[in-house]
C-alpha positions as CSV (number, residue, x, y, z in Angstrom):
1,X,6.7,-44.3,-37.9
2,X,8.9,-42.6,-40.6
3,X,8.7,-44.5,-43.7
4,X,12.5,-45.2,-45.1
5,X,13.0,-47.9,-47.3
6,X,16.2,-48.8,-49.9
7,X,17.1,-50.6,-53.1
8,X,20.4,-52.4,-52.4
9,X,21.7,-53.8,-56.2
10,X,24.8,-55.6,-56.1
11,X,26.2,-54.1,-59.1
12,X,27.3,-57.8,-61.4
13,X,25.1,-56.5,-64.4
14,X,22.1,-54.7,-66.0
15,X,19.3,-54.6,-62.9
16,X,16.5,-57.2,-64.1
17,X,13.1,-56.2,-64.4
18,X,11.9,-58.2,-61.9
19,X,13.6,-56.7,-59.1
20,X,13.0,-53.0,-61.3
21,X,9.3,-53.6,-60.2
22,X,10.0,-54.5,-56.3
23,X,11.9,-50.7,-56.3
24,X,8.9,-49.3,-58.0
25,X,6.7,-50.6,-55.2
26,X,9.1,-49.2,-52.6
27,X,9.7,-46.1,-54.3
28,X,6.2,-45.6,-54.4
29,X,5.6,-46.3,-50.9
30,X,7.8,-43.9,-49.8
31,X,6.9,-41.3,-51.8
32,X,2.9,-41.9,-50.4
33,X,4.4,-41.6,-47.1
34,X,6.6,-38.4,-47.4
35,X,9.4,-41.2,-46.6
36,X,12.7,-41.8,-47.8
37,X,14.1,-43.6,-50.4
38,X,17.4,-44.8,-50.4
39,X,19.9,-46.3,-53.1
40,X,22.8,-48.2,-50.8
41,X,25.4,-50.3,-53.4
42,X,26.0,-53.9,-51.9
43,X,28.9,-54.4,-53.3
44,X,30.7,-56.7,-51.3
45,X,30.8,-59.9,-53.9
46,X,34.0,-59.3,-56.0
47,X,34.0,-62.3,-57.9
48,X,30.9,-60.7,-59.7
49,X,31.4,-57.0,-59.2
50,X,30.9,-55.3,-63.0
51,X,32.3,-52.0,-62.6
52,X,30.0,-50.1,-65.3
53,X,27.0,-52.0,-63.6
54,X,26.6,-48.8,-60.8
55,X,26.0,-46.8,-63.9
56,X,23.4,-49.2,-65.6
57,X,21.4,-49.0,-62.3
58,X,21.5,-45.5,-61.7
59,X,20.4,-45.2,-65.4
60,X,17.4,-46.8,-65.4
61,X,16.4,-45.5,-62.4
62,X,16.6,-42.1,-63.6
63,X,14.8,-43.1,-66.9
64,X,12.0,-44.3,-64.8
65,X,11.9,-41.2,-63.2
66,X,12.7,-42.6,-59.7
67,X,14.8,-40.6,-57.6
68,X,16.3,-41.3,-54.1
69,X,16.8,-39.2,-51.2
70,X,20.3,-40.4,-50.0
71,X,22.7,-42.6,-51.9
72,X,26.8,-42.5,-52.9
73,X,25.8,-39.7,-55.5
74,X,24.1,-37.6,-53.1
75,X,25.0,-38.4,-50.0
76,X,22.5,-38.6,-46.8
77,X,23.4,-39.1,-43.1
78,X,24.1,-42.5,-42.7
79,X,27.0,-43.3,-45.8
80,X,28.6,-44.3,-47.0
81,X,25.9,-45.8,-49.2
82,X,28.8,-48.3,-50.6
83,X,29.2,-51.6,-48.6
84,X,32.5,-51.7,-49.6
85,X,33.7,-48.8,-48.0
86,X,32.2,-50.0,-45.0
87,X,34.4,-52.8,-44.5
88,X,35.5,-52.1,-40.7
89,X,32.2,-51.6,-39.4
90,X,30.8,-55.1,-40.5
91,X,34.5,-56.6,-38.8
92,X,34.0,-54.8,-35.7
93,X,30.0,-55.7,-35.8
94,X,30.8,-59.6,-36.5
95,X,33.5,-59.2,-33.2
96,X,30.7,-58.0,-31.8
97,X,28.6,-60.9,-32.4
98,X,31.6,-63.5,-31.4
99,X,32.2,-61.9,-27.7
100,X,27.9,-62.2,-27.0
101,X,28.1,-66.5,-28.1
102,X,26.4,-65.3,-31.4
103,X,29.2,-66.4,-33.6
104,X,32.3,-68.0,-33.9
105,X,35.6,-68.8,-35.8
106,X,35.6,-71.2,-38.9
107,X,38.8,-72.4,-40.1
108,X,37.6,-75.2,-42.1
109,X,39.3,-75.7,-45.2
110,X,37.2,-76.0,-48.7
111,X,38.1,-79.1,-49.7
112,X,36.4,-80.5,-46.2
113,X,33.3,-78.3,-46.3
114,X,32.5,-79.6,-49.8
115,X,33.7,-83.5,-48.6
116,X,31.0,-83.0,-46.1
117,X,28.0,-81.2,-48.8
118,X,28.9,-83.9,-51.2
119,X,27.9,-87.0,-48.3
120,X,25.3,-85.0,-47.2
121,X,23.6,-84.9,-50.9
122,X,24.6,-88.6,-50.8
123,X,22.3,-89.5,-47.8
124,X,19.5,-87.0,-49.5
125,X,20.0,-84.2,-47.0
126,X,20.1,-80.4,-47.5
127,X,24.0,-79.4,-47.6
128,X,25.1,-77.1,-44.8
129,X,27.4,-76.4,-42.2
130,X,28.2,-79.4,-39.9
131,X,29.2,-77.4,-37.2
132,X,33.0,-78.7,-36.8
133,X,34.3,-75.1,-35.5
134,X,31.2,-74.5,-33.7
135,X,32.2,-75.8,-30.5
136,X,36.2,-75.4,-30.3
137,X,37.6,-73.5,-27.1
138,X,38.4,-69.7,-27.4
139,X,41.5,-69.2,-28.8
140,X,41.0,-72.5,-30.9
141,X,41.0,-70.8,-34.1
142,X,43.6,-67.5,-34.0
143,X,42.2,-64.5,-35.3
144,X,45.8,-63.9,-37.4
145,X,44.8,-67.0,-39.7
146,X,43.0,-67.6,-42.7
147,X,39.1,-68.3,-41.6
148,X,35.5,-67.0,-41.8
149,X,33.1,-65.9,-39.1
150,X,29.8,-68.0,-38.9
151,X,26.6,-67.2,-37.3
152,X,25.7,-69.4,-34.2
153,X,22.0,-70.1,-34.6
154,X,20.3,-72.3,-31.6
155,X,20.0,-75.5,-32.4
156,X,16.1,-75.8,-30.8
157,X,13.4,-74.0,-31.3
158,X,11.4,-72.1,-34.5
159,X,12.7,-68.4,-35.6
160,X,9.3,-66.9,-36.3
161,X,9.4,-64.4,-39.1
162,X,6.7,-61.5,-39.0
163,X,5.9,-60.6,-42.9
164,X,3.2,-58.0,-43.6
165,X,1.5,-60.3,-46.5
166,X,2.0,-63.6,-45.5
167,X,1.6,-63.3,-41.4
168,X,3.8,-65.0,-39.2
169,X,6.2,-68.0,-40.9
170,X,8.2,-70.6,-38.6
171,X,11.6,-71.8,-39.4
172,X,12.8,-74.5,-37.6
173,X,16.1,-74.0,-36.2
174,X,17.9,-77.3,-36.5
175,X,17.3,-76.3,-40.5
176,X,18.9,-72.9,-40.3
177,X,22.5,-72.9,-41.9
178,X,25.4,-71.5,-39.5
179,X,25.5,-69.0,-42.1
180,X,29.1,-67.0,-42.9
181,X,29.0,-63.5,-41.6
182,X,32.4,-62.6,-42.6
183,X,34.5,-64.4,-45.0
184,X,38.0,-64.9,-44.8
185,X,39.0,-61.8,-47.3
186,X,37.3,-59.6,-44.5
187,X,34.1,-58.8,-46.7
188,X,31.2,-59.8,-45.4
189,X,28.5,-62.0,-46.9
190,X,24.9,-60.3,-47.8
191,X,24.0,-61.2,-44.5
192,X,25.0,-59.6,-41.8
193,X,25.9,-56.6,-44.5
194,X,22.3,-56.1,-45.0
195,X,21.0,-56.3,-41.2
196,X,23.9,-54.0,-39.9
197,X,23.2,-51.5,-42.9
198,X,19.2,-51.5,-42.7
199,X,19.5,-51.0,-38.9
200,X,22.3,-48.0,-38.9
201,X,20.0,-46.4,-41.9
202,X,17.1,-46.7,-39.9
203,X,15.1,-48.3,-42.7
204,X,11.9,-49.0,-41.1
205,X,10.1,-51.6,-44.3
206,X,12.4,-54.2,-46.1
207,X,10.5,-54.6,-49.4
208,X,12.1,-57.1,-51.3
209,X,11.5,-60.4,-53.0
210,X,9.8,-63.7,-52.5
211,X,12.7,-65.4,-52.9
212,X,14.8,-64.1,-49.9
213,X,12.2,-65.4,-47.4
214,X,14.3,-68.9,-46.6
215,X,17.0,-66.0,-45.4
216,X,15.0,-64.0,-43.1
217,X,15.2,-65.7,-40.3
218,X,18.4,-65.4,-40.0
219,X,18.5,-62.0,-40.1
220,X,16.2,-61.8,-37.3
221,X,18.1,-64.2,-35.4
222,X,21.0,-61.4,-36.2
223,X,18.8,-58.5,-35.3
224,X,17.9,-60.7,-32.2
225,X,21.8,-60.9,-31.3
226,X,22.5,-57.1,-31.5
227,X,19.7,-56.4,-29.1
228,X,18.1,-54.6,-32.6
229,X,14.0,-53.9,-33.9
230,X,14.1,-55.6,-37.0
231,X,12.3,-53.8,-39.8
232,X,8.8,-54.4,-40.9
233,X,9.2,-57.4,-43.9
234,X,7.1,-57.5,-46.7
235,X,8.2,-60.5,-49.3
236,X,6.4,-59.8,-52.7
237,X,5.5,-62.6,-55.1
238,X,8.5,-63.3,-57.9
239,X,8.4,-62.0,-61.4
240,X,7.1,-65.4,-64.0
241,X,7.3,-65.1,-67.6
242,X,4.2,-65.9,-69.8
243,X,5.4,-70.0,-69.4
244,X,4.9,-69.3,-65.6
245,X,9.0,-69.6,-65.2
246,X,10.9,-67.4,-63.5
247,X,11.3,-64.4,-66.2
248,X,14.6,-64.7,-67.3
249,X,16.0,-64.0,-71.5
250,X,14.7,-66.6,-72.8
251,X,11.2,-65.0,-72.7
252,X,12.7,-61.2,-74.3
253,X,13.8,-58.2,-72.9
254,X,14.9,-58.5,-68.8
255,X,17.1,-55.1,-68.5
256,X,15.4,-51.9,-68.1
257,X,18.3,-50.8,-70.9
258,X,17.0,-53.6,-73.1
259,X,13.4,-52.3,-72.7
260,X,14.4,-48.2,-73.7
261,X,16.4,-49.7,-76.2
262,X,13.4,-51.4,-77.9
263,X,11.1,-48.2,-77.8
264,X,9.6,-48.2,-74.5
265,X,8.2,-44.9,-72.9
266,X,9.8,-45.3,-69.2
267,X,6.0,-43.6,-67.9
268,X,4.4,-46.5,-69.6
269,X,6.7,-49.5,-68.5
270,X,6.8,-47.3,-64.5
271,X,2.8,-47.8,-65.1
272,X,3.0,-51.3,-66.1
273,X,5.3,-52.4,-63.4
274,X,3.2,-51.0,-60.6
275,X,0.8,-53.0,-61.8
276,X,2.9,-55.9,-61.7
277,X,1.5,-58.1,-58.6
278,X,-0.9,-55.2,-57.4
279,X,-4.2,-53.9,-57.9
280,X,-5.6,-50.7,-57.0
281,X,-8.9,-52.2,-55.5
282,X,-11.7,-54.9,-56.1
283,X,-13.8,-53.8,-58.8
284,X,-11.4,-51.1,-60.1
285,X,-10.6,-51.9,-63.9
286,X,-8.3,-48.5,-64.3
287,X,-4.7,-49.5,-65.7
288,X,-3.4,-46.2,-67.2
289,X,-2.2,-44.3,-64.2
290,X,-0.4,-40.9,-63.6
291,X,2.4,-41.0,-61.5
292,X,0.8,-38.7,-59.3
293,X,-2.6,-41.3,-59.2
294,X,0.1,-44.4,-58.2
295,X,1.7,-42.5,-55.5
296,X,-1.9,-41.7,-53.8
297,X,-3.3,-44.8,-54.9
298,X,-0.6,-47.3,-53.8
299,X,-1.3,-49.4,-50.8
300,X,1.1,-52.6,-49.9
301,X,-1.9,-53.9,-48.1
302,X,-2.8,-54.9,-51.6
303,X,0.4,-56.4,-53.7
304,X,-0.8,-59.9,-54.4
305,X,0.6,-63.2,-52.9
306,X,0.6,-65.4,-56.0
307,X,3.4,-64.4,-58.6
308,X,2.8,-61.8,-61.1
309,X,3.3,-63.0,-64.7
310,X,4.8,-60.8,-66.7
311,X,3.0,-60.1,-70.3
312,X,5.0,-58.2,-73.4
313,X,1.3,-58.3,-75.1
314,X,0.0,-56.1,-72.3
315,X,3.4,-53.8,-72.0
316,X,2.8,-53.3,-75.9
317,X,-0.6,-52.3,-75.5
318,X,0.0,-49.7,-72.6
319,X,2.8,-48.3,-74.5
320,X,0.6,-47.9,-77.6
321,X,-1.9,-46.0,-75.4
322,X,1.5,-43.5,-73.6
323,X,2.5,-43.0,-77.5
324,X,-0.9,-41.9,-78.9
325,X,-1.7,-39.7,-75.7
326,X,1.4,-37.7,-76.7
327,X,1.6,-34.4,-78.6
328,X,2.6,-35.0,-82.4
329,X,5.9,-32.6,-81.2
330,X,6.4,-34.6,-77.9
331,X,6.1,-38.2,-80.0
332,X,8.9,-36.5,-82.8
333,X,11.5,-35.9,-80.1
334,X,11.5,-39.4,-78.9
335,X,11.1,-40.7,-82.3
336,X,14.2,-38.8,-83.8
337,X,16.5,-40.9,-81.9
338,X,15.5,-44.1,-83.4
339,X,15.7,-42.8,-87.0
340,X,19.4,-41.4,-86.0
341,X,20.4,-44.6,-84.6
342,X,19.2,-46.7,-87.8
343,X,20.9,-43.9,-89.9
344,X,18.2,-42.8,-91.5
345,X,18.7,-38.9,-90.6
346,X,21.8,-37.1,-90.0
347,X,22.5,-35.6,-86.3
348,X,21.6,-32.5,-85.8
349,X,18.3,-32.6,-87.8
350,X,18.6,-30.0,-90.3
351,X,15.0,-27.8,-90.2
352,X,13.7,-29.2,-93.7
353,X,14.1,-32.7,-92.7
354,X,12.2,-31.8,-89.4
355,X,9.4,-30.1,-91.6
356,X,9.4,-33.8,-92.7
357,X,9.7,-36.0,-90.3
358,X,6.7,-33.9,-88.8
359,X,4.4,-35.2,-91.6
360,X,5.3,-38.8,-90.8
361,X,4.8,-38.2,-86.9
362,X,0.5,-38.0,-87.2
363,X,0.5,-40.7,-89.7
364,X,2.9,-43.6,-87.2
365,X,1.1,-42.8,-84.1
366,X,-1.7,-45.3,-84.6
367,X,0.4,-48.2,-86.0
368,X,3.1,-48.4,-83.4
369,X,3.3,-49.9,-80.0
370,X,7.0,-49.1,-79.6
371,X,9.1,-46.6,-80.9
372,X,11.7,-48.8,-82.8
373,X,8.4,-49.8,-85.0
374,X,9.2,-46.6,-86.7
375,X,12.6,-48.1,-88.3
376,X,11.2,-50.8,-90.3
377,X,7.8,-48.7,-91.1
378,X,9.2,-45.6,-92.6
379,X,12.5,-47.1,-94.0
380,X,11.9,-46.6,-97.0
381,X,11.2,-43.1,-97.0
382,X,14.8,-42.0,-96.4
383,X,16.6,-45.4,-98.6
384,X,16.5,-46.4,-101.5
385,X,14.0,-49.6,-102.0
386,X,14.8,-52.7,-103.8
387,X,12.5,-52.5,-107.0
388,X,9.3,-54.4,-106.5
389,X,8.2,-57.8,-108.2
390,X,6.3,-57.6,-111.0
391,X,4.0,-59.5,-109.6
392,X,3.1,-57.2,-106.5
393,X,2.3,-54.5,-108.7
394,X,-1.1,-56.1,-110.0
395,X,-4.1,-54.7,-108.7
396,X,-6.7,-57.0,-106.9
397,X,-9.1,-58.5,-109.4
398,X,-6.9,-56.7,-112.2
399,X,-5.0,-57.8,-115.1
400,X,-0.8,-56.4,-115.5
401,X,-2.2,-53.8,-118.4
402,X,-5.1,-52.8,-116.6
403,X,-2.4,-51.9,-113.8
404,X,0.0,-50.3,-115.6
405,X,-2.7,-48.1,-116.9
406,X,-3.4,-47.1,-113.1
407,X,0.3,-46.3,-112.8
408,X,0.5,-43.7,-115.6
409,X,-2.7,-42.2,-114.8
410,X,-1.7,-42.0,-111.1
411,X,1.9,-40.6,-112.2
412,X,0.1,-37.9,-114.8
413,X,-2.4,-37.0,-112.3
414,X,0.3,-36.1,-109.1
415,X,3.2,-34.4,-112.0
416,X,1.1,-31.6,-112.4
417,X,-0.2,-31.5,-108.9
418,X,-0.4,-28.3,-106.5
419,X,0.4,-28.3,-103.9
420,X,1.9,-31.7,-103.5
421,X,0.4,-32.7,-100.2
422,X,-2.0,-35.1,-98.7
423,X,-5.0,-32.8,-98.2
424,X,-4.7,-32.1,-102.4
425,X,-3.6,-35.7,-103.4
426,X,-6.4,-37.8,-101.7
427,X,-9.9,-36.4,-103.4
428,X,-8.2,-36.1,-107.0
429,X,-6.9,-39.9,-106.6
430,X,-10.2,-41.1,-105.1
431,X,-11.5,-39.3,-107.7
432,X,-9.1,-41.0,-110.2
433,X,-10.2,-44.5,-109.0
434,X,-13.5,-43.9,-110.3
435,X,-12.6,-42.7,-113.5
436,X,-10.5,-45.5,-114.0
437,X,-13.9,-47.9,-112.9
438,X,-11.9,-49.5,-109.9
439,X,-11.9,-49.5,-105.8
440,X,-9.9,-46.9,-103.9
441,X,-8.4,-49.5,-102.6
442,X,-7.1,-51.3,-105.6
443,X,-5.6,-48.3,-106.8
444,X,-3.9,-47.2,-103.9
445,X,-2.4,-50.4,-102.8
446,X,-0.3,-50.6,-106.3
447,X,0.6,-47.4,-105.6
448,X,1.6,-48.2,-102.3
449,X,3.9,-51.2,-103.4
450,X,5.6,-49.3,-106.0
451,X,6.8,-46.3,-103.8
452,X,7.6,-48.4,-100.9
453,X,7.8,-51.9,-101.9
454,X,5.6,-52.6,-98.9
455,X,2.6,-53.9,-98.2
456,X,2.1,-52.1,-95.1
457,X,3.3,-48.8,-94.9
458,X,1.8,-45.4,-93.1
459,X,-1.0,-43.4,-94.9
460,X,-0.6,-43.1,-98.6
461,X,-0.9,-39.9,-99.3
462,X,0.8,-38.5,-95.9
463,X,3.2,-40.7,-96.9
464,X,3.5,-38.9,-100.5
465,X,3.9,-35.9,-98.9
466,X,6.9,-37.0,-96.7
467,X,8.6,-38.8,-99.8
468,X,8.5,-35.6,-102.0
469,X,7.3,-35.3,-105.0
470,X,10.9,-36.0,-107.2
471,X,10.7,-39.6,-105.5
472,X,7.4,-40.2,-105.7
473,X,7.3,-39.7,-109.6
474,X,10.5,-41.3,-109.9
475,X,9.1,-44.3,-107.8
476,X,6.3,-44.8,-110.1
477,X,8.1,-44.3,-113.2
478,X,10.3,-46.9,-112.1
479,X,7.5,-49.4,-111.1
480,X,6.2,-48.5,-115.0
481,X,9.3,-49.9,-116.4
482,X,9.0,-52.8,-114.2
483,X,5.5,-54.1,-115.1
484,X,6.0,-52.8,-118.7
485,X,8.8,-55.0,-119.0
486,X,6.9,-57.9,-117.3
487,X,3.9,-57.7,-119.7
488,X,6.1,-57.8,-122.9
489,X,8.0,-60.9,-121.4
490,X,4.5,-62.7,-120.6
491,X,3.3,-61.9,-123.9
492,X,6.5,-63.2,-125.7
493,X,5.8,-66.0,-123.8
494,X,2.1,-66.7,-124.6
């Protein structure tokens, strides 16, 4: 069998990451097969039709470096790949349907249909189609006015669905909704749009969610009515956030933009979500993956049944590990758009502030898990910094003079110092520490608050280097004033 299988948005919005991770699975099984992947637009409901929403979705696919074979973009055999421009084929198909018995004409007004959901929710009973039109002679119901086309499913008997995963489910009939087919503006609902499209594509697997189960049987009973093969279905378990509810905004990011916007490598989150409900084999504790590894590796055989919950703590890890596996140059260019966007650097980077933002680059890597973490960490490198209390400029174990004293020494020590960089500054101010009979560490974190005004903040003396030595000096000159200032006060005081 040749593999084809298709992601069919509707574009109303920014595609969710839920139903991101069932394209990742059937991107990936394609691609394992030498199959085809195809991108069709089901955009046949207007009410929520977002016109920039095609662009999101091709986007992020793109950014998660999935590709498709055919598509309205790039065309294929079997377009147009928008439903919309597809309208007289799913007329003449739902004709079709109404000359075999399979269908029939539905001129029921709204105001009845929801008289009859509302008594049905009265007596406790699932709200669906009575079946008013269902019976009426041909010619009953005029093709010239206003009405929909429903599907005619038999009244006995089970539809038995045949699912991959889950084996064979039953649906009882006399529970099966005379479903619309074709509504009365001459689009057709999802349903019979999807059947005819998946079986004029020739997609041969229909990978989608758990959640369009309760509607597969009647699109076999439509598959049944053309006298079609219906696909192989495979129904993958839902998307939960960490609170085991459906993942939705209330639990962070949902939108593949929303996720690149935050600082996400797409390799990392394309890693993640394959992992997302599948497992590469019993005993197999891998979870850093190549593309290359996922496409051999993949098996549908082995996407779980129970849903997948969906954890930012383990995204932020496995991005972590995708930024300290890149090169210090790689891991720049992703960074500098960040640091533009927070207008921290100008656009273009002029080559000094490249030379830099290279120093900072080695001295982030093992403190961020996203990229935007580079904003609030290095901020003050490029700003101005709101002059630090007092207060955070005493040492551990040290009184305000004893402090001050560090200060000067420390601002002596790097005036005169050459060259000014890291590999220079760190033995002289260790060595400094000493002299002045206290811990590395008590030294260096007042002169960490008074250049940054931070109590975390990258390297110290990497982070001298980047700063310059102009601001550095002028940094603790001004955090001398400060605490000179304080002790004078406190001693006026005493």
């Amino acid at each position: 069998m040749t593999v084809r299988v298709r992601f069919a948005p509707s574009p109303t919005g920014h595609p969710h990451i839920g139903n991101i991770r069932t394209v990742v699975f059937n991107w990936l099984f394609a691609r394992q097969n030498n199959g085809q992947f195809v991108l069709r637009i089901e955009d046949t409901d207007r009410t929520r039709y977002v016109p920039e929403a095609l662009r999101a979705i091709t986007e992020s696919l793109r950014w998660l470096g999935m590709d498709w074979d055919e598509g309205p973009d790039v065309g294929g055999p079997y377009g147009p790949y928008v439903q919309s421009e597809r309208l007289a084929l799913y007329r003449q198909k739902a004709e079709e349907l109404i000359e075999k018995g399979w269908a029939y004409r539905c001129n029921c007004s709204p105001e009845r249909l929801e008289r009859v959901r509302a008594a049905q929710r009265a007596q406790g009973k699932p709200p669906m189609y009575d079946g008013h039109c269902r019976n009426k002679p041909p010619g009953a119901v005029s093709p010239d006015e206003p009405h929909v086309i429903r599907l005619k499913v038999p009244r006995e008997g089970k539809t038995v669905v045949h699912d991959l995963l889950k084996g064979e489910i039953a649906f009882e009939n006399r529970l099966i909704d005379d479903q619309i087919l074709l509504k009365s503006d001459g689009y057709p609902t999802y349903h019979l749009a999807v059947v005819v499209d998946d079986h004029l594509m020739h997609i041969s697997h229909v990978i989608r969610a758990d959640e369009w189960l309760p509607s597969t049987p009647k699109h076999v009973l439509l598959y049944r009515a053309f006298g079609w093969e219906p696909p192989v279905f495979v129904h993958v378990p839902l998307v939960l956030g960490p609170d085991g509810k459906k993942l939705s905004k209330r639990h962070g990011a949902v939108s593949v933009a929303e996720f690149k916007r935050q600082g996400y490598l797409p390799e990392a989150l394309f890693n993640y979500l394959a992992l997302l409900g599948w497992a590469p084999g019993e005993g197999d504790e891998q979870e850093i993956f190549t593309r290359e590894e996922l496409i051999e590796r993949f098996d549908l055989r082995r996407v779980k049944l129970s849903p997948a919950v969906f954890s930012y703590e383990k995204l932020d890890w496995m991005n972590g590990v995708y930024i300290r596996n890149l090169s210090d140059e790689a891991l720049l260019e992703r960074l500098i758009p960040f640091w533009q966007e927070a207008g921290l650097i100008p656009s273009p980077v002029p080559a000094e502030e490249l030379e830099r933002l290279m120093i900072l680059v080695p001295l982030v890597k093992e403190r961020i898990k996203r990229l935007r973490d580079v904003v609030p960490l290095t901020d003050f490198i490029f700003t101005e910094i709101e002059p630090p209390a007092p207060e955070k400029l005493i040492g551990k174990k040290m009184t305000a003079r004893q402090s001050l004293e560090a200060l000067r020494s420390a601002h002596e020590l790097l005036k005169n110092l050459v060259p000014f960089d890291a590999a220079t500054m760190e033995p002289r101010m260790r060595q400094l520490a000493k002299d002045l009979g206290l811990k590395a560490g008590q030294l260096f974190t007042i002169i960490r608050v008074a250049i940054s005004n931070k109590k975390v903040a990258p390297p110290l003396f990497g982070t001298m280097e980047a700063l310059g030595r102009q601001k550095t000096l002028q940094r603790l000159a001004q955090a001398e004033e400060i605490l000179a200032a304080y002790i004078t006060e406190t001693e006026a005081h005493a």
